[in-house]
KEFI-779154 format. One record per residue (C-alpha): x, y, z; residue in one letter. Coordinates in steps of 0.5 Angstrom, whole numbers, padded with zeros to 4 digits. Example, Ala and Ser with C-alpha at 12.3 -4.5 7.8 and 13.67 -1.06 7.14 Angstrom:
2
{{0025 -0009 0016} "A"}
{{0027 -0002 0014} "S"}
***
This chain:
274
{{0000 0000 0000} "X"}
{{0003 0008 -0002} "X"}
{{0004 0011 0004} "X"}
{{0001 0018 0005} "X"}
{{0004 0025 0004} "X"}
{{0003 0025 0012} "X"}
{{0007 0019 0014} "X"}
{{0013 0020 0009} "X"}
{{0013 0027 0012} "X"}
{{0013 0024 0019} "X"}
{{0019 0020 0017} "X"}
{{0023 0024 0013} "X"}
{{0023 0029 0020} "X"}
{{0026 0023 0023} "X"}
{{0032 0023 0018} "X"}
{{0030 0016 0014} "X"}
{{0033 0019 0007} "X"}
{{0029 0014 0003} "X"}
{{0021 0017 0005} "X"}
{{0024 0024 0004} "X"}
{{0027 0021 -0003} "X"}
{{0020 0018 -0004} "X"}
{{0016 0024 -0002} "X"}
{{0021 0029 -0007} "X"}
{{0019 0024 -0013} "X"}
{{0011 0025 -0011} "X"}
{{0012 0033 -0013} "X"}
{{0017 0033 -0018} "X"}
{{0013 0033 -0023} "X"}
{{0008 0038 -0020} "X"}
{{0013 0043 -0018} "X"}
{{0016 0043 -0025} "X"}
{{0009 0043 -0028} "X"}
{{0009 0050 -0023} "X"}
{{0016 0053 -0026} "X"}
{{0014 0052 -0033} "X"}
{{0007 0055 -0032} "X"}
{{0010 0061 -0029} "X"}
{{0018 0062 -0031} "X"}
{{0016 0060 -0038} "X"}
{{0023 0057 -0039} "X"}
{{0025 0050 -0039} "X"}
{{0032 0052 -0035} "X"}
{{0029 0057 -0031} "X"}
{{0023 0051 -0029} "X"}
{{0029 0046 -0028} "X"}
{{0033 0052 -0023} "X"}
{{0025 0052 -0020} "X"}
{{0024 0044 -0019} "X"}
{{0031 0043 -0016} "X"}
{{0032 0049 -0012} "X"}
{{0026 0047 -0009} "X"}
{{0026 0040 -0008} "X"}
{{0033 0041 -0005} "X"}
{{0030 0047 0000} "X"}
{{0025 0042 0003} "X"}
{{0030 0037 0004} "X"}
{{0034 0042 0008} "X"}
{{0029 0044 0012} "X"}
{{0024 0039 0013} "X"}
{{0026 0038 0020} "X"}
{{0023 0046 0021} "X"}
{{0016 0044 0018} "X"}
{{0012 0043 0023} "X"}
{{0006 0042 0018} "X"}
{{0002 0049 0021} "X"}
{{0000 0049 0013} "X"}
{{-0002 0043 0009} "X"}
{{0004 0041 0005} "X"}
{{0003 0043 -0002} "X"}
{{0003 0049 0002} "X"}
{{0009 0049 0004} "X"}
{{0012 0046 -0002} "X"}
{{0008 0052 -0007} "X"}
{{0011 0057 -0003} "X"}
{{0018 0055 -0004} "X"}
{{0017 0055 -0011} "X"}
{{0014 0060 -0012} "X"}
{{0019 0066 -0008} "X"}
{{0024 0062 -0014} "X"}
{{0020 0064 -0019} "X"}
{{0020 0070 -0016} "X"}
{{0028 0071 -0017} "X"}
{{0028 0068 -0023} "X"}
{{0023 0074 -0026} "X"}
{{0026 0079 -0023} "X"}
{{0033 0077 -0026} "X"}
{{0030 0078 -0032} "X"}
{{0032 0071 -0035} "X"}
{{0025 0069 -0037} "X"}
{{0024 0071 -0044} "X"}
{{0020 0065 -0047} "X"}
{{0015 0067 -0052} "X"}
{{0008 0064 -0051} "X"}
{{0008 0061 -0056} "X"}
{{0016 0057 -0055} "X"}
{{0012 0056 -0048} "X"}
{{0006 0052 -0051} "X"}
{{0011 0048 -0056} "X"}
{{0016 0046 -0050} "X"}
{{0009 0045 -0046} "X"}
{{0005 0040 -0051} "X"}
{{0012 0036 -0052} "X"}
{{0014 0035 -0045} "X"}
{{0006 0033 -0043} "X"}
{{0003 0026 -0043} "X"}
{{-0001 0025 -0049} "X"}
{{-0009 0023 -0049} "X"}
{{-0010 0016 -0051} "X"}
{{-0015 0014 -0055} "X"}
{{-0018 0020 -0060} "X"}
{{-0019 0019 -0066} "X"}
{{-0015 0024 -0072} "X"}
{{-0019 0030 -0072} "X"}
{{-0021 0029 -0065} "X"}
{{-0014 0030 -0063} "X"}
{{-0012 0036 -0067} "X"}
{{-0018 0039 -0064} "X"}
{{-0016 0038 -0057} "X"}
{{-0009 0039 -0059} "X"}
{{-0012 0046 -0061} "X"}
{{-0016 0048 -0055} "X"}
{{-0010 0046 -0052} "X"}
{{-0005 0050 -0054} "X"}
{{-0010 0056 -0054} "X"}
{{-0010 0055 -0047} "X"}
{{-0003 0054 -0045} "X"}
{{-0002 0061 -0049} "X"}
{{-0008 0065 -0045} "X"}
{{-0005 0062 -0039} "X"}
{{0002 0064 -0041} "X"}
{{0000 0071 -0043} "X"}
{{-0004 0073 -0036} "X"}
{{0000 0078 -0031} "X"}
{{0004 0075 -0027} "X"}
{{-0001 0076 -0021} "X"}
{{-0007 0073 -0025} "X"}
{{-0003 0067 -0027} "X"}
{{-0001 0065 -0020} "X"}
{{-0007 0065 -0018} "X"}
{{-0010 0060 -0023} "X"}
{{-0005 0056 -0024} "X"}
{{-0005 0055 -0016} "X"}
{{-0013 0054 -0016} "X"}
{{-0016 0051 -0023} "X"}
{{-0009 0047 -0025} "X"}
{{-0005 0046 -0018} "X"}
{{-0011 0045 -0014} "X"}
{{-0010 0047 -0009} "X"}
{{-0016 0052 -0004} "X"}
{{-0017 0059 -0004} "X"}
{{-0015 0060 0003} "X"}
{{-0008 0056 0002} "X"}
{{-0007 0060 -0005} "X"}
{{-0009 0066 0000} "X"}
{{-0003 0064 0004} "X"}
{{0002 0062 0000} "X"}
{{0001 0068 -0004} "X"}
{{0001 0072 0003} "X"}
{{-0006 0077 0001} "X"}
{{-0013 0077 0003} "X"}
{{-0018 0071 0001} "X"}
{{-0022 0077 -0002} "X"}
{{-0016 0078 -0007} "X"}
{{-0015 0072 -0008} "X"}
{{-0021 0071 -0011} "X"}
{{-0021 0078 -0015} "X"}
{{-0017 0076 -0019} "X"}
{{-0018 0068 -0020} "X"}
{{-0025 0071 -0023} "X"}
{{-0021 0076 -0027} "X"}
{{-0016 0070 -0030} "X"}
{{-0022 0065 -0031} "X"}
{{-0026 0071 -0036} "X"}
{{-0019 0073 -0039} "X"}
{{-0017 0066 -0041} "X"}
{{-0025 0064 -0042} "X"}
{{-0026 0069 -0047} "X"}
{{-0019 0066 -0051} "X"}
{{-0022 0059 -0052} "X"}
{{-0028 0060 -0052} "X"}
{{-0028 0061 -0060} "X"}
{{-0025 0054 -0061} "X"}
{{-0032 0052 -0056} "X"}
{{-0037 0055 -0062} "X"}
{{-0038 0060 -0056} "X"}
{{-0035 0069 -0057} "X"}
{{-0032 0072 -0053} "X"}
{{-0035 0075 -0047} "X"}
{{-0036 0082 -0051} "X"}
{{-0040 0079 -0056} "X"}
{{-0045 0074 -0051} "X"}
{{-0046 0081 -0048} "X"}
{{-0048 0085 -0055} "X"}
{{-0053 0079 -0056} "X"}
{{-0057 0080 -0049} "X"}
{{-0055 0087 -0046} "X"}
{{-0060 0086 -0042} "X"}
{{-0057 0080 -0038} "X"}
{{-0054 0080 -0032} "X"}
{{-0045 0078 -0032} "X"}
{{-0047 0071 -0031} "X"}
{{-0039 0069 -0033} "X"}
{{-0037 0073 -0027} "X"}
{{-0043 0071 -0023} "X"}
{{-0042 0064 -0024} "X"}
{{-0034 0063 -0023} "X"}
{{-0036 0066 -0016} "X"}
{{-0041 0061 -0014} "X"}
{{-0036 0056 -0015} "X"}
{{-0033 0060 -0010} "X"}
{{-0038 0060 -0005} "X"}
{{-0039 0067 -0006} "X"}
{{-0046 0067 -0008} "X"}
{{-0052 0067 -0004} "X"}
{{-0057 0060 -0005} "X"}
{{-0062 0066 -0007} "X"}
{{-0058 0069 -0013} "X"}
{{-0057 0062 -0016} "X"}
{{-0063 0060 -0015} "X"}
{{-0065 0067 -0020} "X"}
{{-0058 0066 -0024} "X"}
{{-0060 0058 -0026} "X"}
{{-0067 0061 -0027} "X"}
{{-0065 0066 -0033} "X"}
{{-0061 0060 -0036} "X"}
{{-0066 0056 -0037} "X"}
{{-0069 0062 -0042} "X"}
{{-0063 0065 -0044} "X"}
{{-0059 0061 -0049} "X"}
{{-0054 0065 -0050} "X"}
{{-0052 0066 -0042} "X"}
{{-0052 0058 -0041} "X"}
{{-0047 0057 -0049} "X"}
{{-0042 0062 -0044} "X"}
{{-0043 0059 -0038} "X"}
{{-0042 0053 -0041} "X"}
{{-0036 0054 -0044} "X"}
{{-0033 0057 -0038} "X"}
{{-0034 0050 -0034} "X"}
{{-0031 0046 -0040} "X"}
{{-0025 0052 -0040} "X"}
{{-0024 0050 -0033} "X"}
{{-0024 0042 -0034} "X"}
{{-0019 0044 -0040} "X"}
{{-0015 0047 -0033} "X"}
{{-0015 0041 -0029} "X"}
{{-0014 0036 -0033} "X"}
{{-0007 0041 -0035} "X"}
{{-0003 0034 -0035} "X"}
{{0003 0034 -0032} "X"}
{{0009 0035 -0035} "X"}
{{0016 0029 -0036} "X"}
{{0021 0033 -0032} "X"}
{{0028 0030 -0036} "X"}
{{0030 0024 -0034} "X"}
{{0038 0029 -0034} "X"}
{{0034 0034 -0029} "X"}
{{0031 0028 -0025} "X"}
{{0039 0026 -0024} "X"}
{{0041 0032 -0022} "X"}
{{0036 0033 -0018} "X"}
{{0038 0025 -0014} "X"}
{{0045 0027 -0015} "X"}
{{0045 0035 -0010} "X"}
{{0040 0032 -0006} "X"}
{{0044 0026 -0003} "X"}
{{0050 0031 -0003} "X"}
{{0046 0035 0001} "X"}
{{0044 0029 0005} "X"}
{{0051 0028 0006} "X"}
{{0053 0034 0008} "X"}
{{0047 0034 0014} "X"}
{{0049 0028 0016} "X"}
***
C-alpha cells in the first residue's frame, strides 16, 4: 500500500532518506509543472524544481505542518520563481511555451485523428492564454484550477487576503474563457454581452458561485435565467469545459538529466547533514 504524504513527512523529519526521496519523487512532476507555467522557460523551470526540491530537504526538520504540504511546497516554488523573474531570464514567447509544454505532456489515448487535432487546438490556445495572464493573474489560476489547490491555501502561499485571491481568480477565468471559447463554438464575452445587453454577468457570477461567493437565493435566480437564455448557458457552459481543460493540464515528463541531477544534489545534501 502508498504511504500517505503524512506518514513519508513524519519519517523523512525523522531522518529516513528514502521517504523524504520518495515524497520528492511524489512533487517532481508537479513542481516542474509550476515553474514552467510560471517561468515559461525549460532551465528556468529546471532551477525551480531543483532548488525547491533541495530547499525542502533541507529544511523538512523545521516543517511543523501549520499549513498543508502542497502549501509549504508551493511557497517554495513560488518565491524561486520570484527571483527568476526579477532576474529577468524568462524570455520565452508564449507560443515557445505552448511548444515545449505540449512536448513534455503525457498524451491522451484513444482519440481519433480529427478529434486529437482538435483537442491538441484547444489545448494549445489554453496554455497561450494562461502564459500571456499578468503574473498576479496567473499565479492565482494555476494554483487554483491546475495545482488544486483552495482559496485559502492559495491565500497563504501567495501572502494577501482571501478576497484578492478571489478578484483576480475571476478575472483570470473570464480572460482565459474568452480566449478559448471560440474554439468551443461560444464568442468572446463581449460578444454574449452584445446579443443580451439585457442579461446579468453571468460568467462573473457563475465563477463566484464556484466559490461559494454567491447567496442560495442569487443562484437559484441566476439558474433560473439560464433555463430561458441560451446565450447565457452557451457561456457559462463553456467556462466550465474551460476549467476542466485547466484540471485535466497533464503534468509535464521532468528529464530524466533533471531527475539525476536533482538525486545527485540531493544526497550530497543529505550527505553533508549527516
Amino acid at each position: 500500500m502508498e504511504r500517505s504524504d503524512q506518514e513519508l513527512l513524519a519519517a523523512a523529519r525523522a531522518g529516513d532518506r528514502n521517504a523524504l526521496e520518495a515524497l520528492l519523487l511524489r512533487y517532481q512532476a508537479k513542481v516542474y509543472r509550476f515553474g514552467m507555467k510560471m517561468c515559461r522557460d525549460p532551465e528556468d523551470a529546471k532551477d525551480v524544481l531543483q532548488d525547491t526540491l533541495l530547499a525542502m530537504a533541507r529544511t523538512v526538520g523545521d516543517f511543523r505542518g501549520t499549513s498543508s504540504l502542497s502549501t509549504w511546497l508551493y511557497t517554495i516554488a513560488r518565491s524561486f520563481c520570484i527571483k527568476k523573474r526579477r532576474r529577468g531570464r524568462s524570455v520565452a514567447t508564449a507560443g515557445e511555451a505552448n511548444d515545449e509544454e505540449a512536448a513534455g505532456g503525457v498524451a491522451h489515448p484513444g482519440p481519433g485523428p480529427e478529434e486529437s487535432v482538435e483537442s491538441r487546438q484547444i489545448e494549445a490556445v489554453l496554455a497561450e492564454a494562461i502564459a500571456g495572464l499578468a503574473p498576479r493573474y496567473r499565479e492565482v489560476l494555476v494554483l487554483r484550477d491546475i495545482e488544486g489547490l483552495s482559496a485559502p491555501e492559495v491565500a497563504e502561499v501567495l501572502g494577501i487576503t482571501l478576497a484578492a485571491v478571489k478578484s483576480r481568480l475571476h478575472r483570470a477565468r473570464l480572460a482565459v474563457r474568452s480566449a478559448v471559447a471560440p474554439l468551443l463554438g461560444i464568442g468572446p464575452e463581449e460578444t454574449v454581452r452584445a446579443a443580451s445587453p439585457k442579461c446579468p454577468d453571468v460568467l462573473r457570477l457563475f465563477s463566484r458561485h464556484l466559490e461559494g461567493e454567491i447567496s442560495a437565493d442569487l443562484c437559484a435566480q441566476m439558474e433560473k435565467h439560464l433555463e430561458r437564455c441560451g446565450a447565457c448557458r452557451d457561456a457559462c457552459a463553456s467556462l466550465r469545459r474551460t476549467l476542466q481543460l485547466c484540471h485535466a493540464t497533464p503534468l509535464p515528463r521532468v528529464p530524466a538529466a533533471i531527475q539525476q541531477s536533482v538525486r545527485d544534489n540531493l544526497r550530497r545534501v543529505l550527505a553533508a547533514n549527516a
